[in-house]
N, C-alpha and C positions, 0 to 999 in steps of 0.2 A: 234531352228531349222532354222527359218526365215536366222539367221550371217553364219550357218553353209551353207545353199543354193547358199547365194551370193559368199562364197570360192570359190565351187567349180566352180561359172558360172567365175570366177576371173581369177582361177587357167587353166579351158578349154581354155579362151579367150586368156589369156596369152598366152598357147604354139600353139594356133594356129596364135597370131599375130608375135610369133619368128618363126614359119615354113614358114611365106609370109615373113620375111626378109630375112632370109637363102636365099630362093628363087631367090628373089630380089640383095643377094647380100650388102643389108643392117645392118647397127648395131641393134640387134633387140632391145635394150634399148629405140634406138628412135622410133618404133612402141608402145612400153609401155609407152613411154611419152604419145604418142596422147593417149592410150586407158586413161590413169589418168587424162587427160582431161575428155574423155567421160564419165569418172565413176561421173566427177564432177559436168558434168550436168545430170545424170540420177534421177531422182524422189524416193525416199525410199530406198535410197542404206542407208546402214547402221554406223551410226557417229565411226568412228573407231577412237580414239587414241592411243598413245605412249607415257608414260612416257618420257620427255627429257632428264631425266638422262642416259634413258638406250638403247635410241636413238643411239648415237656415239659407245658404246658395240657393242649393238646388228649387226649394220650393217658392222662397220671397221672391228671389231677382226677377225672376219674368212675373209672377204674378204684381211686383209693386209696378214695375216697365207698364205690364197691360193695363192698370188701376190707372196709371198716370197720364198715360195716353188719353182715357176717354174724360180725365178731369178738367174741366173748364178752369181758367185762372182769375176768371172775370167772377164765375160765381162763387170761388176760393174767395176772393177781395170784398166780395160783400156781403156771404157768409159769415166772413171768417169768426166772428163773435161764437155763433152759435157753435161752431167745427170744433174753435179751440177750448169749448166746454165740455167738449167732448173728448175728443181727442187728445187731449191734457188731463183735466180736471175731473173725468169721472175714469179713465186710466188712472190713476195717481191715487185718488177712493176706492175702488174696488181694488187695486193690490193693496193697501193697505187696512181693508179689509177683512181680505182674505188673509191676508198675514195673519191678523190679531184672532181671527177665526182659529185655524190651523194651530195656533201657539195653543189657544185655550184647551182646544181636544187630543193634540199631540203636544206636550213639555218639551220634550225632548228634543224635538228637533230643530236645528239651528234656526237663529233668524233668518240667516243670509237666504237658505234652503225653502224657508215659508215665503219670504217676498219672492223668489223667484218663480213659486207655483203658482202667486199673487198674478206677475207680471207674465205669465203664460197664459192664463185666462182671462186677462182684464179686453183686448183687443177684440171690438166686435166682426165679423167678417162678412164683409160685401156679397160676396159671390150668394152665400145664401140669402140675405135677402133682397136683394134686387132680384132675383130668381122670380120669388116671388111680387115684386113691387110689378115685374114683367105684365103680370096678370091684370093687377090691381091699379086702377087710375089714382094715385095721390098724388098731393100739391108738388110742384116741380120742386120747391124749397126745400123739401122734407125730403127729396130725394138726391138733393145735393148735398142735402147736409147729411147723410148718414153714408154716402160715396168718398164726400172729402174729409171726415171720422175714419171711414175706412183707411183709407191713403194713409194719412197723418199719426191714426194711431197707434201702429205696429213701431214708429222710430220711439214714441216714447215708451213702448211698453218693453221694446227690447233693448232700451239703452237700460233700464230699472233692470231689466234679465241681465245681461251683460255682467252690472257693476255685482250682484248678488250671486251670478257662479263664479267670479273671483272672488268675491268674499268669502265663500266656501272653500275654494281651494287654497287660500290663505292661511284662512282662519281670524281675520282681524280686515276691519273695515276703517279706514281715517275718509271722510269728509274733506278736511284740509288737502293729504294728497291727491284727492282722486280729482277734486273740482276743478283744476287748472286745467288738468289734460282732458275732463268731460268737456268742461267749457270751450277748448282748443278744437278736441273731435267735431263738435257741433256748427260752429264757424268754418272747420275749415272743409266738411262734409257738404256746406251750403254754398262753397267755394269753389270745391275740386267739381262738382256733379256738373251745374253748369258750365266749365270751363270744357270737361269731355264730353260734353253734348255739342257744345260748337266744334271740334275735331272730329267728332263723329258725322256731322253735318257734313262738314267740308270732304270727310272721306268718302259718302258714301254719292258726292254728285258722278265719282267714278265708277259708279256701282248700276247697268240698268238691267241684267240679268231677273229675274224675279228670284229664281232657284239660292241662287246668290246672294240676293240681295234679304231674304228673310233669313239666311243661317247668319248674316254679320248681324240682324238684329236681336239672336240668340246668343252672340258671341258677345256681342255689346252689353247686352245686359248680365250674363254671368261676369263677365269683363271687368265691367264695373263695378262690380259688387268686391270682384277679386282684388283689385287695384285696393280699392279703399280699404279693404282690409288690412293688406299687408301694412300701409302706412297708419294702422290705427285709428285711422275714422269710423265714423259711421256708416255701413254698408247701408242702412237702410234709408236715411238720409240721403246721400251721394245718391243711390239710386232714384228716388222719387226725384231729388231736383232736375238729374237728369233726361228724367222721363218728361216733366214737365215741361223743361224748355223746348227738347226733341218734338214734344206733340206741338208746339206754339210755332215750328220752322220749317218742319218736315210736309207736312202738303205740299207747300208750293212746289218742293223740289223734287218731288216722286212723282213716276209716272202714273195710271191709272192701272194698268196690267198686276205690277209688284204690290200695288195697295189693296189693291181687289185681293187676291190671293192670299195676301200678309192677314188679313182679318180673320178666314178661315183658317189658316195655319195657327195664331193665335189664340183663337177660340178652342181648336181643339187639345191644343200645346196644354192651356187650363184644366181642361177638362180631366185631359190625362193624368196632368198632376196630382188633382182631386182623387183622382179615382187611386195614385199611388201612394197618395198620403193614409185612407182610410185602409189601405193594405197593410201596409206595414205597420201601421198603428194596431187593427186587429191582431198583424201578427206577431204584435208584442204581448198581448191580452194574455193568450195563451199560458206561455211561461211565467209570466207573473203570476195569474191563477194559478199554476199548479205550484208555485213557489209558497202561496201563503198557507200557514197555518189554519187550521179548523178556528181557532181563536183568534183570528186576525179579521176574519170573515168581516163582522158584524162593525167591528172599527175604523176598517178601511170602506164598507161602503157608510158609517155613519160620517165620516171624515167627506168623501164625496158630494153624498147629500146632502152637508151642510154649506160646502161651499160652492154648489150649483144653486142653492138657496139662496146664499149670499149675494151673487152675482147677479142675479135677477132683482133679487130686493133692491140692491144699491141706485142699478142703474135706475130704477122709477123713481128712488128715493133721491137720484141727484137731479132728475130732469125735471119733476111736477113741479115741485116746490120751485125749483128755478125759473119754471114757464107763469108762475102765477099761479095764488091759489084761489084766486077768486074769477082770476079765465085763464083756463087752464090751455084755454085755445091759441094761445098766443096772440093773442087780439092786440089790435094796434095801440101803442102807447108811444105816441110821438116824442114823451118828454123824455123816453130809451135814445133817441137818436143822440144826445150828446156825448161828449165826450171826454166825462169826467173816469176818474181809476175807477173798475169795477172787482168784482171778486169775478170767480173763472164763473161760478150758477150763477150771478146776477146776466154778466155776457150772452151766455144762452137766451136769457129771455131777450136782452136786447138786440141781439144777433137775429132772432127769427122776426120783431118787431121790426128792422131794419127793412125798408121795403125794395132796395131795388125798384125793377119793373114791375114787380107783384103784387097782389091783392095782400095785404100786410094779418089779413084777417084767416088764421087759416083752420077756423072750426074749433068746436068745445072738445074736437079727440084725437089734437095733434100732438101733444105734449103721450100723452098714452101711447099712439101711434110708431112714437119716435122710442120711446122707454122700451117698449115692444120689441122693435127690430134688432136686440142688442144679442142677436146669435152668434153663435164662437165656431169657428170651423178652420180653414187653413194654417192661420197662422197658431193658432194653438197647439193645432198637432205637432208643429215644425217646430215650436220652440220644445217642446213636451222629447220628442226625437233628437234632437241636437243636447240632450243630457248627456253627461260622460258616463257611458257605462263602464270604464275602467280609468285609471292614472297611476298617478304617485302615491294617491291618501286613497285609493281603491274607487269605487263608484259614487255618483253625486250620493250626498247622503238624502236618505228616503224616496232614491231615484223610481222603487214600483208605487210608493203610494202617492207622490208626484205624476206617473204617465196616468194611473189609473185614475187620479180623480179628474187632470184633465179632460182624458176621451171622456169621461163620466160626465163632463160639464158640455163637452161637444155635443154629446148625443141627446144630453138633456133639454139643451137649449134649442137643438135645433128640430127633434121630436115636438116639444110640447110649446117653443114661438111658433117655429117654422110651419108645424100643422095648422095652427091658429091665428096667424097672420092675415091668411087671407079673407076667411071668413068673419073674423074683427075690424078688417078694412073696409070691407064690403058693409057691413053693421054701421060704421061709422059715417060712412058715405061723405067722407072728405070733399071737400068742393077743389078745383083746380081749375085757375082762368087760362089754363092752359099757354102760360109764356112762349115756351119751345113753338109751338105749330104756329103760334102770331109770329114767332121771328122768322119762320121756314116760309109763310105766305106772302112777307114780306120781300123776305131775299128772292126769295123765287121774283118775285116782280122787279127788283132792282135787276136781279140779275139778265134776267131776257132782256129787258130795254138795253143792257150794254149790249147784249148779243145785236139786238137792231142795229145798235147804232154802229157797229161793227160792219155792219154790210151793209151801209151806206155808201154808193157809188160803184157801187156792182151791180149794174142793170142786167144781168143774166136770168134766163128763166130759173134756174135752181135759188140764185140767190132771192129771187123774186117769191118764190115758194117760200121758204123758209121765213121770211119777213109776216106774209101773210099768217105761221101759224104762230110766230111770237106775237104777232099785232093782236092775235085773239085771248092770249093770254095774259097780257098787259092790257085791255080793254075787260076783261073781266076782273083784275086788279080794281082797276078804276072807277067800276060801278061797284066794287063792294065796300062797304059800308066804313072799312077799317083798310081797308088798300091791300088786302092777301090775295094772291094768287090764287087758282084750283091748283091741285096736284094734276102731273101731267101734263101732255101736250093733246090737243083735241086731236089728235091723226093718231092718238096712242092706240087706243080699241082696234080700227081699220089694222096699225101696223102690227100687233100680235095678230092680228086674223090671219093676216098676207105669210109671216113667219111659221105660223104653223102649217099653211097649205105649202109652203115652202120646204120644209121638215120632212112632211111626207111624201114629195117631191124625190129629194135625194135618197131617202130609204128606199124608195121602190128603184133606185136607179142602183144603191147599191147591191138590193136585193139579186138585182136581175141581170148585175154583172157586168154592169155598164159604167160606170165610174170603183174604184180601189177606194179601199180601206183610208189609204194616207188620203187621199183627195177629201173622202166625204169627214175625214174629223178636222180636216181646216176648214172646209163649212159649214160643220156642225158648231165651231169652234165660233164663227162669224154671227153664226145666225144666233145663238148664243148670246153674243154681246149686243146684237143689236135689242133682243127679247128683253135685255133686266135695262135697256135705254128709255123702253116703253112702259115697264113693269112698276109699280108701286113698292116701296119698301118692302110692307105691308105681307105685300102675297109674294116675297120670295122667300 
């Protein structure tokens, strides 16, 4: 009862420290840093751990699932220059950074053990700041590209983990043996994901349950992670591919009840996660504090501090110079769009040059912008947790000053970006031709005209109605300027009026003991769905 108390005092604290970031305007990840700090000094908080093995599961699989779901493929393909400069090229720099960092002010400790504290912190993480981007209008491009960065580069930074805790528990690294089977995992990790995403597809058209139908999409993704493991792939690979094609199938063949629901169940499935990650990582603080020496003090946070240092320097130092030093904006350079070899920084610049549908020009403080947003949070922890605290040769070697200088870099990044994010973007005043709302004004207008032509030859009063209020919407389409729609249906305003006098309708009827309980929540339940049919994103 005592473990079960502390939940819930965990679980309150938690969403009331994300309701003062919202507020604020902040990543709320970085309020759950500080609260995994304070858990780490409270007195009788309870010794939680986590298995390592099931550390990396537990926390990737649905978090890469949700990432991959909302990732477009279209803006992957035309991105992708700038993603794979990132998500390659400055992953693969900053661990190898942080290595040579690490080596200089600890000797001793292996290589194998330095890259892999490299390759725990190089991964910048979504969740905080699109937290913030929430807030803040930037360029669509800028916010794809640090989304499909997100996605992409947890596979390379934990294939670099991977090969460097076997190298540890070896004790000897060969290049020659390992490259056949890296090479094989990564092939065949781009192989298996999509393949059980089509099985998943076909299994779940038997699926319309909602309740149901979102625990197989929890089973699928731990599922898949588990699968690839055993066979030696890439869980994290396999998992994103299959998220990817899942999100590119899955609409059409789900109902609207289990999607609706599935989003909030997701959403909070995250959150949850977030909020257990920065627990158990506080509650690792603890004993390692009390483990270090009085002399250790000053070495182990000089060691942190330099490689939260590190981390931040690099990543500016790969993206400016990449974007251009004389426009730093990423300003349009048509003679980018060819398609000669490039290095992975030159890519960057011509990846955000690349114009798609977009204004190619995206301001003198987008290359900063982007340099900016490179906060570390989930996946660092998870890798930081998934350390073996015991084996064969005993614990990872320098497994405390390994977790501590990670949450060190977490909390640093996401304190001192994540607070100054927003008020730098706002400074900036990034322009955005707003892509997304012109495709959404657009579809909206293709879309009703099918709905018309749909109930063509249904001379019926209803269907007669309903033509009249698509014909006002596709009539306002057609006098604007660029062919978008309004948001909404002109009968929307009228129908929330009607649904709320409605609302209070059945209250007074159940008040007064004229309709049960069960009757008024399957009306409350209708009236409900017709309310968010009327409702704007926006205001729900």
């Amino acid at each position: 009862m005592f473990v079960f108390e502390w939940i819930v005092a965990v679980l309150v604290g938690a969403v009331l420290l994300a309701a003062l970031a919202r507020r604020l305007g902040a990543p709320y990840p970085a309020f759950l840093a500080l609260g995994g700090v304070g858990l780490a000094l409270v007195p009788g908080f309870p010794n939680l751990r986590l298995d390592p093995d099931l550390a990396l599961a537990l926390f990737l699989a649905p978090v890469l699932v949700d990432a991959g779901y909302a990732t477009s493929l279209r803006d992957l393909r035309v991105n992708w220059r700038p993603i794979a400069g990132l998500a390659v090229g400055a992953v693969a720099v900053t661990t190898i950074a942080v290595a040579v960092v690490v080596k200089v002010l600890v000797p001793d400790m292996p290589l194998s053990a330095a890259i892999v504290l490299g390759a725990i912190v190089a991964p910048p993480d979504a969740v905080a700041a699109l937290s913030v981007l929430a807030h803040v209008p930037l360029p669509h491009r800028l916010t794809t590209i640090l989304r499909g960065e997100s996605l992409l580069n947890d596979a390379g930074s934990l294939l670099i983990y991977r090969l460097g805790v076997a190298a540890a528990a070896t004790g000897h690294f060969s290049l020659s043996e390992v490259a056949p089977a890296f090479l094989l995992g990564v092939v065949g990790s781009l192989i298996a994901g999509p393949i059980l995403a089509r099985i998943y597809l076909w299994a779940m058209r038997w699926v319309s349950d909602p309740a149901s139908s979102i625990v197989l999409q929890f089973a699928a993704a731990f599922g898949v992670w588990i699968a690839a493991e055993a066979i030696e792939l890439s869980g994290v690979l396999t998992v994103v591919s299959f998220a990817l094609v899942v999100a590119r199938y899955a609409p059409e063949r789900t109902a609207p009840r289990p999607r609706v629901l599935s989003y909030a169940v997701w959403d909070t499935a995250i959150f949850v996660l977030n909020v257990l990650a920065f627990v158990l990582i506080g509650n690792q603080l603890g004993p390692i504090l009390e483990r270090l020496r009085a002399s250790e003090h000053l070495p182990f946070a000089l060691v942190a501090g330099s490689v939260l240092l590190t981390v931040v320097l690099v990543r500016i130092a790969w993206v400016l110079p990449a974007s251009g030093i004389r426009r730093i904006g990423f300003a349009a350079d048509r003679r980018s769009q060819d398609r000669s070899v490039l290095g992975l920084g030159t890519a960057f610049r011509k990846g955000i040059a690349a114009g798609g549908r977009e204004s190619s020009d995206l301001g003198p403080g987008a290359g900063f912008a982007v340099s900016w947003a490179g906060m570390r949070g989930l996946v660092t922890i998870a890798g930081a947790l998934a350390l073996p605290e015991s084996g064969p040769n005993g614990a990872f070697p320098y497994r405390d000053l390994i977790v501590l200088t990670a949450f060190a870099v977490v909390i640093g990044t996401l304190v001192l970006q994540g607070l100054t994010l927003r008020p730098l973007l706002a400074w900036l005043k990034l322009e955005d031709t707003d892509p997304v709302g012109h495709e959404i004004g657009w579809g909206r207008a293709e879309a009703y005209s099918a709905a018309i032509r749909s109930l063509e030859g249904d001379e019926s009063e209803i269907a007669e109605a309903l033509r009249r209020e698509f014909r006002l919407v596709v009539e306002a389409a057609e006098a604007h300027e660029e062919g978008l729609a309004p948001e909404g249906l002109p009968a929307d305003d009228a129908r929330r009026r009607a649904i709320q006098a409605a609302r209070e309708r059945i209250l007074t009827l159940r008040r007064a003991g004229e309709i049960g309980d069960d009757a008024f929540f399957v009306l409350e339940e209708e009236f409900d769905w017709t309310e968010l049919s009327a409702t704007p994103r926006a205001e729900t």
